[in-house]
TORVEX-717246 format. One record per residue (C-alpha): x, y, z. Coordinates in steps of 0.1 Angstrom, whole numbers, plus 5000, padded with zeros to 4 digits. Each point is the difference from the previous one (the first is absolute). Last residue first. Example, Ala and Ser with C-alpha at 12.3 -4.5 7.8 and 13.67 -1.06 7.14 Angstrom:
<atoms>
5137, 4989, 5071;
4986, 4966, 5007;
</atoms>
This chain:
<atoms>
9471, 6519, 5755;
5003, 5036, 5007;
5004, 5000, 5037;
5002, 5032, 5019;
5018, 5004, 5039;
5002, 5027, 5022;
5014, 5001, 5033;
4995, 5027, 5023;
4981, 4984, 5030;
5014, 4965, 4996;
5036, 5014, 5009;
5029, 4983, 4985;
5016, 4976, 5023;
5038, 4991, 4998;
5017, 4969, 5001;
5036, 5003, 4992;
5026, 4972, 4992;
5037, 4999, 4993;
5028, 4977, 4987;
5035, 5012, 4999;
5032, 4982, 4984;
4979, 4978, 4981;
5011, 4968, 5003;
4963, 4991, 5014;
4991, 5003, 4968;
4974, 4972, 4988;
4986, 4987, 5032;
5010, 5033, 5019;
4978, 5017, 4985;
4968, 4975, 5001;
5014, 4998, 5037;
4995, 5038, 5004;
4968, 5005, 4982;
4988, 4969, 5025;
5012, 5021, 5031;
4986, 5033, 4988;
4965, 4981, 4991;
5002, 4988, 5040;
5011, 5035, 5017;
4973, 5019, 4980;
4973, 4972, 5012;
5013, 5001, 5035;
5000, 5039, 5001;
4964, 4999, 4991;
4988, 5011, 4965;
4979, 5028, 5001;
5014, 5025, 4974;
5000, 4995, 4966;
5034, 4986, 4985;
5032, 5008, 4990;
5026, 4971, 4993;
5038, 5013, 5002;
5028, 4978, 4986;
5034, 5009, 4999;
5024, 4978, 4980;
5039, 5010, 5009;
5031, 5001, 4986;
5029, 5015, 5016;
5026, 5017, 4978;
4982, 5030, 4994;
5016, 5024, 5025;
5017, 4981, 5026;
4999, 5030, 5021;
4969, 4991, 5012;
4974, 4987, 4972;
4997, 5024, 4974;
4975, 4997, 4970;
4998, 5004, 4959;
4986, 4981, 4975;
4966, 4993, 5017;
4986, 4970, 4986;
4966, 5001, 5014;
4976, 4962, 4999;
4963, 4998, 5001;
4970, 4982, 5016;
4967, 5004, 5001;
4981, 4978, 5027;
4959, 5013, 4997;
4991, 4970, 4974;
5013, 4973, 5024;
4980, 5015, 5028;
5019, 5007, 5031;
5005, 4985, 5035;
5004, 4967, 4994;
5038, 4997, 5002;
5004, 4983, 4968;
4990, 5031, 4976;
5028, 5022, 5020;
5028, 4969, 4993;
4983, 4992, 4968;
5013, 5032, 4987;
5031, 4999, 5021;
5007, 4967, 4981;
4992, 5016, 4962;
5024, 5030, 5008;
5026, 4973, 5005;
4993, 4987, 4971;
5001, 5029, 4982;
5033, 5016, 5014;
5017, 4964, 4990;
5028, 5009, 5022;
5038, 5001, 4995;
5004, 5026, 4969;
4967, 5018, 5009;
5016, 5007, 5038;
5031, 5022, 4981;
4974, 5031, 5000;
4990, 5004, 5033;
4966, 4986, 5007;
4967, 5016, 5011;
4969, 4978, 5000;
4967, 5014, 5003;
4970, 4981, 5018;
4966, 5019, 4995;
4974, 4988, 5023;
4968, 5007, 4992;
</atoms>
C-alpha cells in the first residue's frame, strides 16, 4: 500500500507530460518515508466525461487521491498531501483546479496477494 491514482480531464495530456508527472508523485509517497518502495502503486484515470459547476467541461483539473491502510497520523497524511501537492504544482500549477484526497482503507478488511 498506497495506491496513488491520478484523474485528469482530457485537454491536461496536451500540456503535461502525464508520465512524468506520475513519476514525481511516485517518488513523492516513496520520499516521505512512510511506505515501502515496492508497496507504492501508482496509476493514472482519463475520465472522458465530467462537470465542474456550470462551466461544464471547460475547467481542467488533475485529481489525485492516495488510499492507504489505516494508522497513519493526521501529521503524516497532512505532510504526503502537502508534498503530492507541490509535486503537482511543480509541473501544472496552470491547471485550472488541483486537488488532493488522503483517505485510509481499513486494515481489518483489506486483502492483499502477491504473485511475484
Amino acid at each position: 500500500m498506497p495506491n496513488v491514482v491520478m484523474e485528469y480531464s482530457d485537454s491536461i495530456e496536451e500540456r503535461v507530460n502525464v508520465q512524468a508527472l506520475l513519476e514525481d508523485l511516485h517518488h513523492a509517497t516513496i520520499d516521505s518515508g512512510l511506505f515501502q518502495a515496492m508497496d507504492v502503486k501508482s496509476r493514472t484515470l482519463r475520465p472522458h466525461n465530467w462537470l465542474i459547476g456550470d462551466k461544464a467541461d471547460t475547467v481542467d483539473f488533475i485529481h489525485v487521491t492516495v488510499e492507504l491502510l489505516s494508522g497513519r497520523t493526521v501529521e503524516q497524511k497532512q505532510a504526503l498531501s502537502q508534498a503530492i501537492m507541490a509535486a503537482l504544482r511543480g509541473k501544472a500549477d496552470f491547471v485550472a483546479i488541483l486537488t488532493v484526497n488522503i483517505r485510509d482503507m481499513d486494515r481489518e478488511c483489506f486483502q492483499k496477494v502477491v504473485n511475484f
